[in-house]
C-alpha positions in Angstrom: 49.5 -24.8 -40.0 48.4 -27.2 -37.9 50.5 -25.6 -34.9 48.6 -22.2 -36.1 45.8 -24.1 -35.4 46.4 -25.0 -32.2 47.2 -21.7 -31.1 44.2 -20.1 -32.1 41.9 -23.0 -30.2 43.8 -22.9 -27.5 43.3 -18.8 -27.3 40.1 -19.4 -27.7 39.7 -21.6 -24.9 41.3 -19.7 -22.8 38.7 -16.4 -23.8 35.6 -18.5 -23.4 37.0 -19.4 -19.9 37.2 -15.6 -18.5 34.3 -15.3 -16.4 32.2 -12.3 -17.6 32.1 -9.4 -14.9 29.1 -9.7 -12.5 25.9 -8.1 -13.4 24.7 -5.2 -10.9 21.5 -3.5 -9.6 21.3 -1.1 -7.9 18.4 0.1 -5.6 17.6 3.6 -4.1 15.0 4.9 -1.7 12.1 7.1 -2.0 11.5 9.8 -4.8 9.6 12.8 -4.8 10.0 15.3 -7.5 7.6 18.1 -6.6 7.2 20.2 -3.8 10.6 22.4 -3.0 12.3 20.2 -5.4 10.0 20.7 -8.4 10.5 24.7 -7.6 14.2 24.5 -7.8 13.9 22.0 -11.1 11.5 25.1 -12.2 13.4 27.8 -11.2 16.8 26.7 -12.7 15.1 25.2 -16.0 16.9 21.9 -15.2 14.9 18.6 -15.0 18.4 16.7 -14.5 19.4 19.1 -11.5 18.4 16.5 -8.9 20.2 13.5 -10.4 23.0 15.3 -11.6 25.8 14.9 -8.4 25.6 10.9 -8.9 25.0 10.7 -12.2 28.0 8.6 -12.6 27.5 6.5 -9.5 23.9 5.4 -11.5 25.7 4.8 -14.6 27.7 2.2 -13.0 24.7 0.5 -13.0 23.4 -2.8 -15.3 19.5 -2.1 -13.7 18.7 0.9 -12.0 15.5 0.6 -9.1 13.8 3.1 -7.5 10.7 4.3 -5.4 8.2 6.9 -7.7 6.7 8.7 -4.8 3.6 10.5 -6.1 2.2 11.2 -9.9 3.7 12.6 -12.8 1.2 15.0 -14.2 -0.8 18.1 -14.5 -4.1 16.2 -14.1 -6.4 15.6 -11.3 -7.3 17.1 -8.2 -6.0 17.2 -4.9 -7.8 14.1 -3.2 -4.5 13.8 -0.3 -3.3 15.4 2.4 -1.3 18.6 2.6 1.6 16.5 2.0 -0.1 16.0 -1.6 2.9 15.3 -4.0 2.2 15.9 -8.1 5.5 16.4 -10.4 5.7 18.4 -13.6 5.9 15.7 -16.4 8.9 17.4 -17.8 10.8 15.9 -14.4 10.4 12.6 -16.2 13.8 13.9 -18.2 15.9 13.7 -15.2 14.8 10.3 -14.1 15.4 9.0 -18.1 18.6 10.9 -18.2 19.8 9.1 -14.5 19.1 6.1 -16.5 15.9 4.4 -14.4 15.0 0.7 -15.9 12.5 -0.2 -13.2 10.1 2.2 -10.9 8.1 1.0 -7.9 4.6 3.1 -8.3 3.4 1.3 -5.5 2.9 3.9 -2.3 0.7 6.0 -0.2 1.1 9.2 -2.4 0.4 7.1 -6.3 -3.5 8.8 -5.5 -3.0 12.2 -4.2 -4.6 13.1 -7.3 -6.6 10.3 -8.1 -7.5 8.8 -11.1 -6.3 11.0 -14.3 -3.2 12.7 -12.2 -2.2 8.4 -11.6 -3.3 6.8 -15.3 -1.3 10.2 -16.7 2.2 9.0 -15.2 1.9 5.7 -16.2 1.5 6.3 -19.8 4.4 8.8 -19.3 6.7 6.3 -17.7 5.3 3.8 -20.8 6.4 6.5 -23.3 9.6 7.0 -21.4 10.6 3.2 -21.8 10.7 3.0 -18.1 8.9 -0.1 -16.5 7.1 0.6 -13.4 5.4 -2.2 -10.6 3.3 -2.5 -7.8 0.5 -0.1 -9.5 -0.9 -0.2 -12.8 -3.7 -0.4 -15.3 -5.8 -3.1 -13.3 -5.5 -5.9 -10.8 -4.3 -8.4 -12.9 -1.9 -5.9 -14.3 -0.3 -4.8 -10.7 0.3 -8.9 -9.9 2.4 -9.6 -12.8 6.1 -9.1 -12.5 7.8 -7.4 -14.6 11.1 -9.0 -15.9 14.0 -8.0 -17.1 17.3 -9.3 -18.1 20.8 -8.9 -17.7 23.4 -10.4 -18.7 21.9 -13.6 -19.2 19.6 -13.5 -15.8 16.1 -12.6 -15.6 15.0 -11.0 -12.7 11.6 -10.5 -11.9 10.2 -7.4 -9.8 7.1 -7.2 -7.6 5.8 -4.2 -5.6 3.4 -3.8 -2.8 2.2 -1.3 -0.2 -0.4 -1.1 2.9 -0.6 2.6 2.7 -3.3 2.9 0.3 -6.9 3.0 0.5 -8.2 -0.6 -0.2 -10.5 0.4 -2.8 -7.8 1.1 -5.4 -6.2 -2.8 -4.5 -9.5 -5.0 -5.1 -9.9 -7.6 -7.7 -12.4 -5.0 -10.0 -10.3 -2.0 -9.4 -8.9 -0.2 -12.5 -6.3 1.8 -12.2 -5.5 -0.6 -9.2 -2.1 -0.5 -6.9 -1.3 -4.2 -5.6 -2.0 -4.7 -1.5 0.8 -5.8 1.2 -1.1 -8.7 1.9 0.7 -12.4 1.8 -2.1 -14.0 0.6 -2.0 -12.3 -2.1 2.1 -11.6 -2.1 3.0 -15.2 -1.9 0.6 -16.8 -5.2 2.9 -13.7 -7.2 6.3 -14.8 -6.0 5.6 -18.6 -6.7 4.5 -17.6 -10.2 7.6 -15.4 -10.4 10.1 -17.7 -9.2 8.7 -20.2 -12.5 9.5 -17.3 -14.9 12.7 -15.8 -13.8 15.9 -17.1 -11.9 15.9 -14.4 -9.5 12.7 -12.5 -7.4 12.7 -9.1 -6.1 10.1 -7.7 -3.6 9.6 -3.6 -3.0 7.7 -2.8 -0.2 6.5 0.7 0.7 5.7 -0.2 4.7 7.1 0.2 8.0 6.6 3.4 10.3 7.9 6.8 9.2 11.2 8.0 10.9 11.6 4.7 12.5 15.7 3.9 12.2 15.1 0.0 13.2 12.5 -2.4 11.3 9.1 -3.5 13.4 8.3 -7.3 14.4 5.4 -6.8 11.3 8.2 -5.9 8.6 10.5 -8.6 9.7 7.9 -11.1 9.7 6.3 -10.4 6.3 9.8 -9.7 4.8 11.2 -13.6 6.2 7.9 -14.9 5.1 8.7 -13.9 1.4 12.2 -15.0 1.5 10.7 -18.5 2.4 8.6 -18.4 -0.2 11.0 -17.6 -2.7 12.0 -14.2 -2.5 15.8 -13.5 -3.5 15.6 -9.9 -2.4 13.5 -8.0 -0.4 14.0 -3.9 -0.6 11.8 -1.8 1.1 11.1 2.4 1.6 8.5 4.8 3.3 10.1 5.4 6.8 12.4 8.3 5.2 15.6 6.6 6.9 17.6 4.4 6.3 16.7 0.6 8.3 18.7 -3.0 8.8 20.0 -4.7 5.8 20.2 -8.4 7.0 20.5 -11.9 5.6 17.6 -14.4 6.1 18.3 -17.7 4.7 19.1 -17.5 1.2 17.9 -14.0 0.9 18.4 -10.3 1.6 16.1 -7.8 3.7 16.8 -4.2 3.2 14.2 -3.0 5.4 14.1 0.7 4.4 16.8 2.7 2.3 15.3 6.0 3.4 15.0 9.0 1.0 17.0 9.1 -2.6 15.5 13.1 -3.3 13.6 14.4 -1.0 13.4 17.9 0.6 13.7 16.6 3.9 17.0 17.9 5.3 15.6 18.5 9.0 17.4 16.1 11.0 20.5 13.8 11.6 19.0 10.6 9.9 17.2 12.4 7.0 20.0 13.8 6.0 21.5 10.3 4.6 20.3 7.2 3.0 21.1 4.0 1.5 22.4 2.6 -2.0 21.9 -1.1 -2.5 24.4 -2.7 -4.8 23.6 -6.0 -5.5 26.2 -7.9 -7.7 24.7 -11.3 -9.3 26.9 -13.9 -11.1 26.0 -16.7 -12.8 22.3 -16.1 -12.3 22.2 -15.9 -8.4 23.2 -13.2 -5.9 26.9 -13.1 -5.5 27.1 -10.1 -3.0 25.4 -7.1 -1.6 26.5 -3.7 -0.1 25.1 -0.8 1.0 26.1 2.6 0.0 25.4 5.5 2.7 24.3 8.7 0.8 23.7 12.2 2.4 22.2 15.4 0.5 23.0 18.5 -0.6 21.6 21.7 1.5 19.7 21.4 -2.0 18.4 18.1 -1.8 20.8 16.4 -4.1 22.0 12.7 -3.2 26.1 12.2 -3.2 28.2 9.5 -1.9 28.9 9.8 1.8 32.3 9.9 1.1 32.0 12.3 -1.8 30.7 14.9 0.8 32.3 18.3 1.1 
């Protein structure tokens, strides 16, 4: 018996020893779900169809992180541009079905239809179980991270943009979308970094169609790693930008587009994929995944491509 014993401790030892496989995030670019996209979603009856090529790539996933571009609704009126984006609220199926966990709703399209059209998708993300940062109900709302853990790490997430007007950003604004301004960035990682072991930044910045970071991205981005920062991820130029190491962090400047009906050049045609690997509570590895789309706007791996 006492040999038995022995046995069964020492198995157990020797399973409490395995290390448990490494947690992963994964980050992609920017997403817009209207426009020629909403029309193909429409005319095929498929809110899935532009998820559905790498599906299984998401899966893979422990947290998946991307960039809301524009409202999900059918309120408001046109207050943008003609690039005004609004999605049908039944495209929030293909972004539950891809598996989503966290949504930056912090960009220059969030008020294309104002008020209702913005306050609409977040109670539809809400009801969808899918957090979102960077914009919300008020200011105090947009400069609280949102945390979430896995596998034993919390990670918090923080959002920011400069491409909005500043009157949905100020301290009595309600809904308000949180500024890219380190006075204000900094105070939220500090309070961050007390409530989870690991910080993440997304930033919607930089210029449009622009393959290599500015001197403002790179010194805002190294300013937030300094203060804290574990991972910086950023998105708005529509291509893909430097991923870099600074210090103890990681910079990926812009991933470029995840779905978008952009297809008309070289560097529009592909993205990025970040896959970041942590293990025991810090950042064990990252990679980049190049993507490139479908003539229908789909995102597959690079390598996956016919």
């Amino acid at each position: 018996m006492k040999f038995g014993l022995l046995l069964l401790m020492l198995a157990g030892l020797l399973t409490g020893s395995r290390t448990e496989p490494p947690a992963t995030l994964l980050f992609v670019g920017d997403m817009m779900l209207s426009r020629n996209i909403g029309r193909i979603m429409v005319e095929q009856n498929d809110w899935r169809y532009p998820f559905r090529e790498i599906k299984e790539v998401l899966a893979q996933a422990d947290l998946l992180i991307g960039n809301l571009e524009g409202p999900i609704s059918t309120k408001g009126t046109k207050v943008g541009s003609i690039y005004s984006f609004r999605a049908d609220p039944r495209s929030i199926l293909g972004l539950t079905d891809a598996g989503f966990d966290v949504l930056s709703f912090a960009n220059n399209h969030v008020w294309d239809y104002g008020r209702d059209a913005f306050c609409e998708t977040l109670d539809i993300l809400q009801a969808a179980k899918i957090d979102y940062v960077g914009g919300g109900i008020d200011y105090v709302a947009v400069h609280q991270p949102i945390i979430r853990e896995v596998k034993g790490a919390k990670v918090a997430f923080l959002a920011y943009t400069d491409l909005v007007p500043r009157g949905i950003t100020r301290a009595e604004s309600r809904p308000a979308v949180a500024f890219l301004d380190l006075e204000q960035v900094i105070p939220d990682i500090t309070r961050a970094e007390e409530l989870a072991d690991l910080t993440v930044v997304l930033l919607h910045w930089g210029n449009e169609y622009e393959t290599k970071h500015n001197a403002r991205q790179e010194i805002l981005a190294h300013a937030m790693i300094e203060a804290g920062a574990d991972l910086v991820v950023g998105h708005h130029p529509h291509v893909a930008q430097e991923v870099e190491t600074y210090r103890d962090g990681y910079i990926a400047y812009s991933l470029g587009n995840f779905v978008f009906d952009q297809n008309f050049s070289a560097d529009t045609r592909s993205g990025l994929m970040l896959k970041v690997s942590l293990k025991n509570k810090k950042i064990e590895r990252v990679e980049s995944q190049k993507i490139k789309f479908t003539p229908t706007f789909q995102p597959i791996l690079s390598s996956n491509e016919n």
